[in-house]
N, CA, C and O of each residue as an XYZ file, in Angstrom:
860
protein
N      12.101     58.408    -19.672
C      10.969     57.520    -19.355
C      11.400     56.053    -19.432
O      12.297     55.698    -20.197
N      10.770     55.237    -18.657
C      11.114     53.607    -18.657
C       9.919     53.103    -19.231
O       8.977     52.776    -18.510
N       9.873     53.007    -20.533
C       8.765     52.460    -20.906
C       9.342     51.575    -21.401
O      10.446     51.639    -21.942
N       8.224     50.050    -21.188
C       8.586     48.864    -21.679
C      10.060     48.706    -21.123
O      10.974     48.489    -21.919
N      10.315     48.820    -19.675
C      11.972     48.715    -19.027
C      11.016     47.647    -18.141
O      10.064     48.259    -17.656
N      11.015     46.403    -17.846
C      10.512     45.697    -16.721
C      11.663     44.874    -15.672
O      11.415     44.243    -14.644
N      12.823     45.098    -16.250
C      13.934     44.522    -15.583
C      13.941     45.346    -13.991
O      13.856     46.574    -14.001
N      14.029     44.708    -12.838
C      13.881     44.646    -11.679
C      14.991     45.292    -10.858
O      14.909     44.347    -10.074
N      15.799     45.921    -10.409
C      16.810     46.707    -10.269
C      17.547     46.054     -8.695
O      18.731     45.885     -8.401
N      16.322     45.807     -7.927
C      16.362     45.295     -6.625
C      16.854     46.445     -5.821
O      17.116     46.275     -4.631
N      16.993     47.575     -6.378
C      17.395     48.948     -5.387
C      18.925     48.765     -5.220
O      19.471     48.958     -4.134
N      19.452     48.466     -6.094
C      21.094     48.200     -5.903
C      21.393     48.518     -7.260
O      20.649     48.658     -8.231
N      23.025     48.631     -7.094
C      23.563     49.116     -8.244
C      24.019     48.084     -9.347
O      24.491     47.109     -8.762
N      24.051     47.959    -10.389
C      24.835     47.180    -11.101
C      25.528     45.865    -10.823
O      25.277     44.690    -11.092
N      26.753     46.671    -10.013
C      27.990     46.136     -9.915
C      27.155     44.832     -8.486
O      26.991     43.617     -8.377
N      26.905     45.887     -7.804
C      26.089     45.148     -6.094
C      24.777     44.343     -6.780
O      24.469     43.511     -5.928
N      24.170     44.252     -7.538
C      23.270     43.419     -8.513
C      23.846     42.077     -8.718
O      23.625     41.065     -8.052
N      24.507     42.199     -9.593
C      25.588     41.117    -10.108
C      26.279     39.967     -9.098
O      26.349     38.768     -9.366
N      26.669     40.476     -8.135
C      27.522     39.950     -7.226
C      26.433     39.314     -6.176
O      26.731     38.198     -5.749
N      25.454     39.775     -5.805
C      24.653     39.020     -5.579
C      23.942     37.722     -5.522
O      23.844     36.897     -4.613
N      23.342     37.760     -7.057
C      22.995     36.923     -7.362
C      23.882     36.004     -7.888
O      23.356     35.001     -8.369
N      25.400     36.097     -7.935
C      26.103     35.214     -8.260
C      26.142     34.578     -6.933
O      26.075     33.350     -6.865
N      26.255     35.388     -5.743
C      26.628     34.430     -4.326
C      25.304     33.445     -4.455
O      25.412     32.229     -4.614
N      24.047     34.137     -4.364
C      23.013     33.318     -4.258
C      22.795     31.914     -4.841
O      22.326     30.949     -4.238
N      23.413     31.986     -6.721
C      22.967     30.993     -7.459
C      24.027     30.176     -6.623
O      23.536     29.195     -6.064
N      25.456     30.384     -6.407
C      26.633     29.680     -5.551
C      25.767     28.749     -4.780
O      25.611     27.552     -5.019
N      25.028     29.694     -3.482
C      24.285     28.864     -2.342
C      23.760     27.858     -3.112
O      24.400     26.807     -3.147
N      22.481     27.959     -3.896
C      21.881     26.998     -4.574
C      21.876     26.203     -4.927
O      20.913     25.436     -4.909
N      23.394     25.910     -5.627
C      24.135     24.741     -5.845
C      24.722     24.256     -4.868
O      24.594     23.031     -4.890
N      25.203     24.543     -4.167
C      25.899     24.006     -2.728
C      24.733     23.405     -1.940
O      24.830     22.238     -1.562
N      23.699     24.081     -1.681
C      22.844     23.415     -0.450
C      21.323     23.430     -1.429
O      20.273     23.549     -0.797
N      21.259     23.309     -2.948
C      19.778     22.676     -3.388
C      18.495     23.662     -2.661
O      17.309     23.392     -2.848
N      18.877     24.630     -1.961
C      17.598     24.709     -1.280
C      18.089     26.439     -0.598
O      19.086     26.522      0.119
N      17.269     27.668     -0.936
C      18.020     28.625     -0.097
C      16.788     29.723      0.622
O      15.720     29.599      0.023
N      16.752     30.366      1.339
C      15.328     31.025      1.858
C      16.104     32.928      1.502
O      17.200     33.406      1.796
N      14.371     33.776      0.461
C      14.965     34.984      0.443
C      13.910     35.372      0.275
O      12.892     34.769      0.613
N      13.955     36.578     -0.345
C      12.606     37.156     -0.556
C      11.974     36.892     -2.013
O      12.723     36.435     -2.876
N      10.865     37.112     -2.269
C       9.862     36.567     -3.645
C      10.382     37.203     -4.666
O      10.341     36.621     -5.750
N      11.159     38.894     -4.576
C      11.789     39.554     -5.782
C      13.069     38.911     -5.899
O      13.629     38.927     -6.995
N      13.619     38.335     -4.889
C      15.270     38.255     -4.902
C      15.155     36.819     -5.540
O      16.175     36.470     -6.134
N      14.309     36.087     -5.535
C      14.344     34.813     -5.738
C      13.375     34.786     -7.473
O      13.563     33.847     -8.246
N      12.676     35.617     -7.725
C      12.121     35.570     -9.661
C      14.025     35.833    -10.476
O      14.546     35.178    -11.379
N      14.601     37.033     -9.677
C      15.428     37.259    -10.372
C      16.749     36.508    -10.290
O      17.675     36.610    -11.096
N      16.699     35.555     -8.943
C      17.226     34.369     -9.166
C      17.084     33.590     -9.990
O      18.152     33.090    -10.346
N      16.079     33.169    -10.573
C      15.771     31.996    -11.405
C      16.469     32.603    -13.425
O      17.197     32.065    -14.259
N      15.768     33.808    -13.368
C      16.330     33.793    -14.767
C      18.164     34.243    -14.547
O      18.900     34.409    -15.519
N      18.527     34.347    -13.432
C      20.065     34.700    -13.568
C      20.521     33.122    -14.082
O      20.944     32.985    -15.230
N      20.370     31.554    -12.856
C      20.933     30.681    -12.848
C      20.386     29.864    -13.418
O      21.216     29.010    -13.730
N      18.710     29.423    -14.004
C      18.553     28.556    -14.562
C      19.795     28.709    -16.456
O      20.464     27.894    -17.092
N      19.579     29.698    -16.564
C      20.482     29.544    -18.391
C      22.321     28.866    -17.813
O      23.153     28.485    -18.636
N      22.490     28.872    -16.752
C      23.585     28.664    -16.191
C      23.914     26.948    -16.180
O      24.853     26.391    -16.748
N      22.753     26.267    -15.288
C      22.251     25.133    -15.514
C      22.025     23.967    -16.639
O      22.137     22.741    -16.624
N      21.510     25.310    -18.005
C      21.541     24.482    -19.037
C      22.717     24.710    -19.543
O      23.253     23.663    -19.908
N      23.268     25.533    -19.695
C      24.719     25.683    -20.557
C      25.710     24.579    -19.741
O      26.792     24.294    -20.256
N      25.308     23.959    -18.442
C      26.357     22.440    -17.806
C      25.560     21.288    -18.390
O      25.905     20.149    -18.076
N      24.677     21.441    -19.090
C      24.539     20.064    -19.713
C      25.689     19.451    -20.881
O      25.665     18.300    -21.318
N      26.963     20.806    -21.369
C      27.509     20.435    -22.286
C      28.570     20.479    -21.666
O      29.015     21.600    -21.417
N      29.287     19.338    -21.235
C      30.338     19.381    -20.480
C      31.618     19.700    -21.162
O      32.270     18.698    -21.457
N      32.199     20.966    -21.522
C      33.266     21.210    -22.078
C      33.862     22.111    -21.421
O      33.267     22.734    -20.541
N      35.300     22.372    -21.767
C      36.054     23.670    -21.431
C      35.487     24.803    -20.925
O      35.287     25.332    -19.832
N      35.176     25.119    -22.791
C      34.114     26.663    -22.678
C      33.175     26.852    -22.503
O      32.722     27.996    -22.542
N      32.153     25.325    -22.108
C      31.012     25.731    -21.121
C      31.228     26.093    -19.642
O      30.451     26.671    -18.882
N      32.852     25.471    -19.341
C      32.954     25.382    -17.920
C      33.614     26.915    -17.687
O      33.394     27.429    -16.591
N      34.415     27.670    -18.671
C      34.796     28.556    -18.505
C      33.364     29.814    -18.343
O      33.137     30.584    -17.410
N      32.641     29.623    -19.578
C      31.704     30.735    -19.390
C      31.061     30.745    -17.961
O      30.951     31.846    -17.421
N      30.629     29.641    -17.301
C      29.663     29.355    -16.468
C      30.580     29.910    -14.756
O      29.965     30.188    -13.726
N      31.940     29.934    -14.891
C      32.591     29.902    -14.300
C      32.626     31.581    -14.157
O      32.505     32.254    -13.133
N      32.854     32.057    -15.669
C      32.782     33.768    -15.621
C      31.545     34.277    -14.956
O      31.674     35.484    -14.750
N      30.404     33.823    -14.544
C      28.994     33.607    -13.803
C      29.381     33.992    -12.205
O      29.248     34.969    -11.468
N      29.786     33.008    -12.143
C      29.719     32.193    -10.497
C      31.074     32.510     -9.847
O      30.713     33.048     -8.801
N      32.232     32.501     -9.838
C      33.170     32.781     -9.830
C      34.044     31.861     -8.544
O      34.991     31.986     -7.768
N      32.995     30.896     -8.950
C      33.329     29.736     -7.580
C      34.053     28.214     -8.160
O      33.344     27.212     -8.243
N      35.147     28.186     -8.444
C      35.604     26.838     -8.960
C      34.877     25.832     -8.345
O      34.637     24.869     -9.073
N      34.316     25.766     -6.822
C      33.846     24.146     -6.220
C      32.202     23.981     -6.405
O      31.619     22.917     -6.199
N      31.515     25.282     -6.852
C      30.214     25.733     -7.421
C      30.226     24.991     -8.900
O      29.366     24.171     -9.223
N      31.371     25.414     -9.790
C      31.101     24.840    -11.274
C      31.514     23.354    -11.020
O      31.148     22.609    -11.929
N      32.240     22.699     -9.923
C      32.569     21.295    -10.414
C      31.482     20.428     -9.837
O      31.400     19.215    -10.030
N      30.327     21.432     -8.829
C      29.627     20.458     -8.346
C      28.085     20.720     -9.829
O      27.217     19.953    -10.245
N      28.333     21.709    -10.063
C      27.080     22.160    -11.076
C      27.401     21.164    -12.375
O      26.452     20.525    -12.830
N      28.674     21.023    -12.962
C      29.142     20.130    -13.984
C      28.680     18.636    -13.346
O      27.991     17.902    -14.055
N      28.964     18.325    -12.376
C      29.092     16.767    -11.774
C      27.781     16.224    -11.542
O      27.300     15.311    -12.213
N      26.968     17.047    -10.172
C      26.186     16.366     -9.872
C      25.008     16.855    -10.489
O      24.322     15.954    -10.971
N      24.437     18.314    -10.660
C      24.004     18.802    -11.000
C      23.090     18.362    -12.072
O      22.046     17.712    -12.115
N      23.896     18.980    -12.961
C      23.650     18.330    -14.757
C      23.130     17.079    -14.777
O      22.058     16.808    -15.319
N      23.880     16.240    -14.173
C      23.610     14.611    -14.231
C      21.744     14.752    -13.705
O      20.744     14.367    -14.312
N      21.812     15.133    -12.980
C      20.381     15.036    -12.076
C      19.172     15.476    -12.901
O      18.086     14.904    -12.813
N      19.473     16.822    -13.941
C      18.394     17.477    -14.516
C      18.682     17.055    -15.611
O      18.052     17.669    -16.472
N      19.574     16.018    -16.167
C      20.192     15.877    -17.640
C      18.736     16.339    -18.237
O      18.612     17.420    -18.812
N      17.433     15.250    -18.014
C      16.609     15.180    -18.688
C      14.952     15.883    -19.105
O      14.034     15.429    -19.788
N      15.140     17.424    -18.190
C      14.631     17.965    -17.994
C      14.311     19.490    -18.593
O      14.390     20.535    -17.948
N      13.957     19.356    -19.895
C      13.975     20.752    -20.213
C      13.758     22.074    -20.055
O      13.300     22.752    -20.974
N      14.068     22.576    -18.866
C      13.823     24.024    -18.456
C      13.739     23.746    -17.174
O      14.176     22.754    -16.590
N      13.059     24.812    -16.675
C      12.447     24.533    -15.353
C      12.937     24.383    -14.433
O      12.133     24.114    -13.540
N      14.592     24.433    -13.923
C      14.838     23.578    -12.650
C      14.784     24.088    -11.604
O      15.251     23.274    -10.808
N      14.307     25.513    -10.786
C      14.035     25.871     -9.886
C      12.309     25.738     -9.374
O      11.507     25.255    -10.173
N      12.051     25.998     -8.608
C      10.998     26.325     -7.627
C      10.830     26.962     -6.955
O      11.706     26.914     -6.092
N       9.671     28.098     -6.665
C       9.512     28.645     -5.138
C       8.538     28.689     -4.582
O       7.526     29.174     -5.086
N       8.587     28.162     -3.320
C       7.564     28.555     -2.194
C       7.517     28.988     -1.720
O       8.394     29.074     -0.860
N       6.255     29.894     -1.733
C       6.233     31.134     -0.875
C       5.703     30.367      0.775
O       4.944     29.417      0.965
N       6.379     31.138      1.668
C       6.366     30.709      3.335
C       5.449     31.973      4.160
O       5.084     31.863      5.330
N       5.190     33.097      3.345
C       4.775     34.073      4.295
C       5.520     35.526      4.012
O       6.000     35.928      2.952
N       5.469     36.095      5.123
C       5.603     37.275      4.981
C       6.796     37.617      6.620
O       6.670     37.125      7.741
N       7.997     38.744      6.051
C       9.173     38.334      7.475
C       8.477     39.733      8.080
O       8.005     40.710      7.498
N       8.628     39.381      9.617
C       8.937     39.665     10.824
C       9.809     41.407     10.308
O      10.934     41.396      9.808
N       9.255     42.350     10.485
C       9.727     43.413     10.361
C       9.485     44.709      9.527
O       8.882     45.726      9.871
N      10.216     44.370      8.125
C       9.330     44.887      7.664
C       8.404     44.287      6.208
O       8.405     44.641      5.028
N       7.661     43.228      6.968
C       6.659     42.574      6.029
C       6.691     42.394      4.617
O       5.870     42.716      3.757
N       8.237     41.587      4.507
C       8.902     41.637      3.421
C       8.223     40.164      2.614
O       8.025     39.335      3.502
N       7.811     39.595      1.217
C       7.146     38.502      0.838
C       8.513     36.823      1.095
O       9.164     36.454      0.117
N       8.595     36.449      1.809
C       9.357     35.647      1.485
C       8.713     34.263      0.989
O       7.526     33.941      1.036
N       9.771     33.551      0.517
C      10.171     32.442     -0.375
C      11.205     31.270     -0.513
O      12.331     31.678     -0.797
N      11.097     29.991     -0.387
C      11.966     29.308     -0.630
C      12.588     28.892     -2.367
O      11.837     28.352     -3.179
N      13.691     29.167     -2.621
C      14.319     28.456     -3.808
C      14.779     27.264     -3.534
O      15.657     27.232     -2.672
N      14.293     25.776     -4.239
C      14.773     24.841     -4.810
C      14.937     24.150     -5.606
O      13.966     23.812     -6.283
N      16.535     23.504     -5.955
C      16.230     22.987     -7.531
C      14.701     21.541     -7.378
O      14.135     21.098     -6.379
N      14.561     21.291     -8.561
C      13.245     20.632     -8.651
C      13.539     18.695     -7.987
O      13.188     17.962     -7.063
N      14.348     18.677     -9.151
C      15.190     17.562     -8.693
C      15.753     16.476     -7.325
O      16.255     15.370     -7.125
N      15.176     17.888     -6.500
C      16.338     16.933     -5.096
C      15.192     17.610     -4.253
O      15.631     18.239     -3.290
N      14.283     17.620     -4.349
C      12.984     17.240     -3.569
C      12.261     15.861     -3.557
O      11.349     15.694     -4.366
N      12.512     15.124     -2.924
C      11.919     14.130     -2.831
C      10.528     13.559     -2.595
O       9.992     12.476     -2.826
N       9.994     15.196     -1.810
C       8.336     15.180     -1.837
C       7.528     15.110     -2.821
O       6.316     14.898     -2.767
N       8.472     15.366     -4.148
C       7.574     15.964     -5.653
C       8.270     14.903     -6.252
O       7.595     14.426     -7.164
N       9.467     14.285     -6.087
C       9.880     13.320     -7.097
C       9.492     11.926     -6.860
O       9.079     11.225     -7.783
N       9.664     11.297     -5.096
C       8.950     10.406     -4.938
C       7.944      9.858     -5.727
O       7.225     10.839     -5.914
N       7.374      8.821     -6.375
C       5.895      8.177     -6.800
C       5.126      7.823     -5.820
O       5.629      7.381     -4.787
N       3.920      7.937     -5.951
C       3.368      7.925     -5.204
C       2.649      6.557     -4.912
O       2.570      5.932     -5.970
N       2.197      5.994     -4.052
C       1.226      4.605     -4.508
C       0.375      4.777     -4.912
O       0.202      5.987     -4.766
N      -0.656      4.265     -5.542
C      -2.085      4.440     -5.784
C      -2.945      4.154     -4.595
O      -2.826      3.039     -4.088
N      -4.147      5.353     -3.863
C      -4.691      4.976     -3.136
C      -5.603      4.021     -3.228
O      -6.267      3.844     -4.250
N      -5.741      3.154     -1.910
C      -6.896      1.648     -2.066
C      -7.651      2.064     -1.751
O      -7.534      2.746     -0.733
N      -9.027      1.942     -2.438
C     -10.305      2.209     -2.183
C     -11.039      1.917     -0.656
O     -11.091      0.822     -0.095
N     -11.450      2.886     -0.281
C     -11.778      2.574      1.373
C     -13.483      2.577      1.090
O     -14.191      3.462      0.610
N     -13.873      1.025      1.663
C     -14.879      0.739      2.094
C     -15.934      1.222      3.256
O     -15.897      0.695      4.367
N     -17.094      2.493      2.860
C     -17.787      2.887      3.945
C     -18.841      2.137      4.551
O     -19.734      1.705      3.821
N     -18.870      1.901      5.877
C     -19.214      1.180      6.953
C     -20.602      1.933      7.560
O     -20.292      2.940      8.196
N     -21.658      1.754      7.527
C     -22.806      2.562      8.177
C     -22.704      1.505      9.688
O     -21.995      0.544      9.987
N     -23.893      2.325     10.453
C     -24.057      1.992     11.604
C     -25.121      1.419     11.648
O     -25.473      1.197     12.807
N     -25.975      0.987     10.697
C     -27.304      0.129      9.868
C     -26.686     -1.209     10.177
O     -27.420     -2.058     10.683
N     -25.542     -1.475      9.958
C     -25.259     -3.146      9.867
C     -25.372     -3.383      8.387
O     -26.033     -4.320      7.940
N     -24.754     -2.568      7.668
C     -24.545     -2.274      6.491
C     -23.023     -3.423      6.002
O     -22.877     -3.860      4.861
N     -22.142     -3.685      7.067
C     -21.172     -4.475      6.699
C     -21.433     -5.875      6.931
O     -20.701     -6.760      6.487
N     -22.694     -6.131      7.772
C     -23.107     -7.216      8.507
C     -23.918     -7.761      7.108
O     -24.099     -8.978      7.119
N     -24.419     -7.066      5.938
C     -25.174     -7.363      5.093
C     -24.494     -7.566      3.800
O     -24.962     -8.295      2.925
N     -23.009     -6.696      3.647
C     -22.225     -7.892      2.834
C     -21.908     -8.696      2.888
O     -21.851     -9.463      1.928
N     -21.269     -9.140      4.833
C     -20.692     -9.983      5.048
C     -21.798    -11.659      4.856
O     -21.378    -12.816      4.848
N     -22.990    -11.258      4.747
C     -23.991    -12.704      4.554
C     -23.518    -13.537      3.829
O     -23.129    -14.612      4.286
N     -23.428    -13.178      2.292
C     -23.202    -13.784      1.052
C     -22.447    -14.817      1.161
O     -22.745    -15.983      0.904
N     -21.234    -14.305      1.632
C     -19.801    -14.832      2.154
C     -19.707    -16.059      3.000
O     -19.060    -17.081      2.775
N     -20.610    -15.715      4.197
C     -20.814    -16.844      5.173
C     -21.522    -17.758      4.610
O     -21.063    -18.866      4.335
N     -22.990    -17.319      4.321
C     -23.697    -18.507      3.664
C     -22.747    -19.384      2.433
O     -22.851    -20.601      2.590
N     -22.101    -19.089      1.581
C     -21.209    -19.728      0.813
C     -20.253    -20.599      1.522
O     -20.133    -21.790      1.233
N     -19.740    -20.159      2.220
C     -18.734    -20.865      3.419
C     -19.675    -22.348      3.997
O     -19.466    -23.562      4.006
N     -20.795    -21.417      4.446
C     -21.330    -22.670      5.267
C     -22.401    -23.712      4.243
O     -23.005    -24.651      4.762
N     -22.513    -23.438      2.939
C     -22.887    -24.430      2.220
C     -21.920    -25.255      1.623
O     -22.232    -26.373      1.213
N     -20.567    -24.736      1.516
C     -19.349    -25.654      0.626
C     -19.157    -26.434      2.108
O     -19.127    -27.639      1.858
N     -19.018    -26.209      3.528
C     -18.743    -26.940      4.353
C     -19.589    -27.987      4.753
O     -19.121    -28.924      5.399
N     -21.057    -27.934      4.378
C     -22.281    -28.651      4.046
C     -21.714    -30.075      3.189
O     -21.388    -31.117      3.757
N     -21.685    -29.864      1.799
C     -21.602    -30.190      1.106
C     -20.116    -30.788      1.192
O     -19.735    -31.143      0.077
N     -19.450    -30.937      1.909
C     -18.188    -31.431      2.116
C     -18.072    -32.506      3.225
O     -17.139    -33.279      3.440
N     -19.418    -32.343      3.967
C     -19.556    -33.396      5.657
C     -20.392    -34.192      4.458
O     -20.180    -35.362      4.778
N     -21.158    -34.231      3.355
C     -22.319    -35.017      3.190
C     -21.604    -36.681      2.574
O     -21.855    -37.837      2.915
N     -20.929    -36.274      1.851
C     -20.379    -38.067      1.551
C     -19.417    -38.475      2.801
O     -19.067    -39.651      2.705
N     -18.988    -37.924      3.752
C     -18.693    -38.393      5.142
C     -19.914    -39.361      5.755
O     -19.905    -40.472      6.284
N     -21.012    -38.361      5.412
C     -22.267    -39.174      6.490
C     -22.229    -40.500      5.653
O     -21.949    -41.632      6.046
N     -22.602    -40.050      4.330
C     -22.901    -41.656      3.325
C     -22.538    -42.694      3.223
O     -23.099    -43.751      2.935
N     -20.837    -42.239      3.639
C     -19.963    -43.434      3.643
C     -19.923    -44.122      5.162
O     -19.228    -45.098      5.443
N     -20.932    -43.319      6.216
C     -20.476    -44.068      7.293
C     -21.810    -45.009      7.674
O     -21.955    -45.968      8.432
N     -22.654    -44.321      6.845
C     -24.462    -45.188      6.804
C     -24.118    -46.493      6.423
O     -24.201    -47.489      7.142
N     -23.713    -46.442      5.217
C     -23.530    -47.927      4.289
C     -22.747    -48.687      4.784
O     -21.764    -48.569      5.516
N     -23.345    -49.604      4.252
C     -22.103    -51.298      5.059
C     -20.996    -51.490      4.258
O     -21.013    -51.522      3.027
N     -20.078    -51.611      4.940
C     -18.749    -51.895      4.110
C     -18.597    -53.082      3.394
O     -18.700    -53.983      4.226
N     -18.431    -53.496      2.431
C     -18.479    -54.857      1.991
C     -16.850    -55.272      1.739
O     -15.761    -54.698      1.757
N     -17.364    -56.585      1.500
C     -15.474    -56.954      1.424
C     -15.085    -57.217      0.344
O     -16.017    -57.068     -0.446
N     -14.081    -57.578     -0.206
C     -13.677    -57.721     -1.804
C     -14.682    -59.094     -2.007
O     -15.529    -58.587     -2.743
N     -14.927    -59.883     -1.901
C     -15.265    -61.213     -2.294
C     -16.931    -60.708     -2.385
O     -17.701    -61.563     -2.821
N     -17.344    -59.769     -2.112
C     -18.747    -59.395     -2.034
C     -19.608    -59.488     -1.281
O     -20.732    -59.184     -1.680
N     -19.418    -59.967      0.170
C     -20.009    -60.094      1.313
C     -19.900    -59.526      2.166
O     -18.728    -59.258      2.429
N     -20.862    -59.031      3.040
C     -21.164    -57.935      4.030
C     -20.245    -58.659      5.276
O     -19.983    -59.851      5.436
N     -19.805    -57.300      6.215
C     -18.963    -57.707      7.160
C     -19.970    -58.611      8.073
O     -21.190    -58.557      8.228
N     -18.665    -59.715      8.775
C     -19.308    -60.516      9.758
C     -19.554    -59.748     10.994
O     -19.171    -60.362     11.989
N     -20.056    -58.636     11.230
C     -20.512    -58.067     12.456
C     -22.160    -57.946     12.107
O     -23.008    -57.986     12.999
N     -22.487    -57.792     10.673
C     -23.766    -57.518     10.080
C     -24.654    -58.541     10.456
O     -25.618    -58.669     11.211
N     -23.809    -59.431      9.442
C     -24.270    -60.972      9.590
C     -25.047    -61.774     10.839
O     -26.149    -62.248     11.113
N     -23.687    -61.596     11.416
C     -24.186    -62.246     12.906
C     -25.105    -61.450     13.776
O     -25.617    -62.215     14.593
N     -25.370    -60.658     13.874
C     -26.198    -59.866     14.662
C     -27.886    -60.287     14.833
O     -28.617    -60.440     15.812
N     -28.108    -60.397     13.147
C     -29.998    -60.982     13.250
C     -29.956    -62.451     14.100
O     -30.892    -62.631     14.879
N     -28.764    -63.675     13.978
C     -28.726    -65.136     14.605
C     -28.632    -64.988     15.841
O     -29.339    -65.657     16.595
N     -27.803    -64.144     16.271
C     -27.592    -63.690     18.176
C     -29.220    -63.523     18.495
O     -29.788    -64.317     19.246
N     -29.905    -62.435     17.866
C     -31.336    -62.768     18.612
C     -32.068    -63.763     18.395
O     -32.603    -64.128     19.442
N     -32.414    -64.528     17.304
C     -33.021    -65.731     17.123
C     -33.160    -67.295     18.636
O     -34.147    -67.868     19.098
N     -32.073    -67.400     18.848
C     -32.101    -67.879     20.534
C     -32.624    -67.564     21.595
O     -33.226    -68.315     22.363
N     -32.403    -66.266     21.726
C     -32.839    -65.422     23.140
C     -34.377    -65.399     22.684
O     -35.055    -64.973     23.619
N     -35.117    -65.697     21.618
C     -36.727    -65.547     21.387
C     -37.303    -66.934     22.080
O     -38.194    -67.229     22.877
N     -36.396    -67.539     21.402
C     -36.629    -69.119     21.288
C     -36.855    -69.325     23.430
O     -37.831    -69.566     24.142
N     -35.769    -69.132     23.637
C     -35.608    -69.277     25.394
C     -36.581    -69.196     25.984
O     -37.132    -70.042     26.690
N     -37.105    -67.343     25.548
C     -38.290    -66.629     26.351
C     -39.480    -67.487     26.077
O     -40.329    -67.607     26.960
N     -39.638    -68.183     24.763
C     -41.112    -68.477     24.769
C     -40.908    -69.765     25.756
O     -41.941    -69.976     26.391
N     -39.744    -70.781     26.090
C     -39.707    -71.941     26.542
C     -40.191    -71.687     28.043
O     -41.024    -72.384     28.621
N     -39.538    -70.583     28.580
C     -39.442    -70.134     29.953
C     -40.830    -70.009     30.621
O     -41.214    -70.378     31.731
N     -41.912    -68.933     28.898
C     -43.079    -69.388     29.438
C     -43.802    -69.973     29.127
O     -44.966    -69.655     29.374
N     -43.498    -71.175     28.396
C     -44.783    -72.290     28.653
C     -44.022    -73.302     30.048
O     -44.571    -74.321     30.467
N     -43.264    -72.996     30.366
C     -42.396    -74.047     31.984
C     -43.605    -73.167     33.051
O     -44.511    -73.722     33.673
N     -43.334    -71.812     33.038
C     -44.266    -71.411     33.771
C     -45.695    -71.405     33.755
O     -46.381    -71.333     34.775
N     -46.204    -71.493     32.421
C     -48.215    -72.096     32.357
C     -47.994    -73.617     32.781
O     -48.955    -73.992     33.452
N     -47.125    -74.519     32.621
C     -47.369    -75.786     32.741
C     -47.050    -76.021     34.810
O     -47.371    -77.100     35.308
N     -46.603    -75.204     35.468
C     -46.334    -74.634     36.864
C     -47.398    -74.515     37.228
O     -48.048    -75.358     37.845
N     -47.913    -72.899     36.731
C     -49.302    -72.984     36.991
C     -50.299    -73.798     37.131
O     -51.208    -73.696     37.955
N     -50.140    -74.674     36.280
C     -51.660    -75.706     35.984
C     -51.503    -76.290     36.978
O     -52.470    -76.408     37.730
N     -50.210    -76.873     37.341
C     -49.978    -78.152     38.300
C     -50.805    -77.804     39.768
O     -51.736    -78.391     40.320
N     -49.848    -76.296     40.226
C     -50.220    -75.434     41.355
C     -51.869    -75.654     41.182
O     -52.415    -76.677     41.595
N     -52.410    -74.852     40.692
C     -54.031    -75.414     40.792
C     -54.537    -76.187     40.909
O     -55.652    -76.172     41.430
N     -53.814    -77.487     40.374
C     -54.584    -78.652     40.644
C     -54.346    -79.395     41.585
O     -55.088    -80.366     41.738
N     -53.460    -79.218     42.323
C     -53.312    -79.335     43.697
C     -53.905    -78.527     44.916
O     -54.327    -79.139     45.897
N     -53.924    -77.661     44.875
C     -55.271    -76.436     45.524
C     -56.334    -77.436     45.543
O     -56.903    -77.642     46.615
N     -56.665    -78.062     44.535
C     -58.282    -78.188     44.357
C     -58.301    -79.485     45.244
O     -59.364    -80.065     45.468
């Protein structure tokens, strides 16, 4: 009986077990990213993640054990090098899978494996989204925008008004006297009054004469 046996067999033997998932974890490290099925890829993760952490200790006999694993010298120097460096700070965890569907045949679950690290969709930061302002068809933006204008057009108010003031008032001069354009202006008419009234008493004293010659 297999009771309490939950280890996964994958329908292969031992030896064809083993060798497997050593090529696989190989891929993984080589290309970060590999496509299989959802069983082949759980029992991926607990083969190569303990693999992963044992290259955080860069020695001999980590490189030897990890090496008795994989059996790929350019697998352990990239897992020692770049690897490690990348997840130094990450305790556990460094795979992922996404499931994609189901294959073409015989409706097998597939899955993508990748380490976590060298996804840039999940590691990227993100910006913080800016709050988007909703707009009705009321004239709802036309009724914030008031506040705004009226402010505008009272500081621009209030900015023409000592323009006008200063152009009302008479300029005076240092010595304290109003310009000579002021000045002279009331004496220029004083003459031309004087003229008109002369002009007509020449003409009543015309008149009189004219009549009294008539008569």
């Amino acid at each position: 009986m297999r009771h309490n046996k939950k280890f996964n067999h994958l329908g292969r033997t031992s030896s064809h077990r083993k060798a497997m998932l050593a090529n696989m974890a190989v891929s993984l490290i080589k290309h970060k990213r590999i496509r299989t099925t959802t069983a082949k890829a759980k029992a991926l993760r607990t083969y190569v993640e303990p693999l992963i952490t044992k290259s955080k200790n860069d020695t001999t006999h980590s490189r030897r054990t990890v090496f008795a694993y994989l059996k790929d010298k350019y697998a352990v120097t990239e897992l020692f090098r770049d690897v490690a460096s990348k997840v130094g700070d990450r305790p556990g965890g460094y795979t992922r899978i996404l499931k994609v569907g189901n294959r073409m045949g015989d409706n097998a679950e597939m899955c993508i494996v990748e380490l976590v690290d060298y996804n840039e969709n999940y590691t990227s930061q993100k910006e913080p989204a800016k709050q988007q302002t909703r707009r009705t068809r009321r004239g709802g933006a036309k009724k914030a925008d008031a506040p705004a204008k009226a402010s505008e057009e009272a500081s621009e108010n209030v900015a023409s008004e000592p323009n006008a003031v200063a152009e009302d008032a008479p300029v005076d001069s240092p010595s304290g006297t109003t310009d000579d354009t002021t000045a002279e202006a009331p004496q220029e008419e004083q003459p031309i009054a004087q003229e008109t009234s002369e002009d007509e008493t020449l003409e009543n004293e015309e008149g009189a004469d004219d009549k009294d010659r008539t008569e």
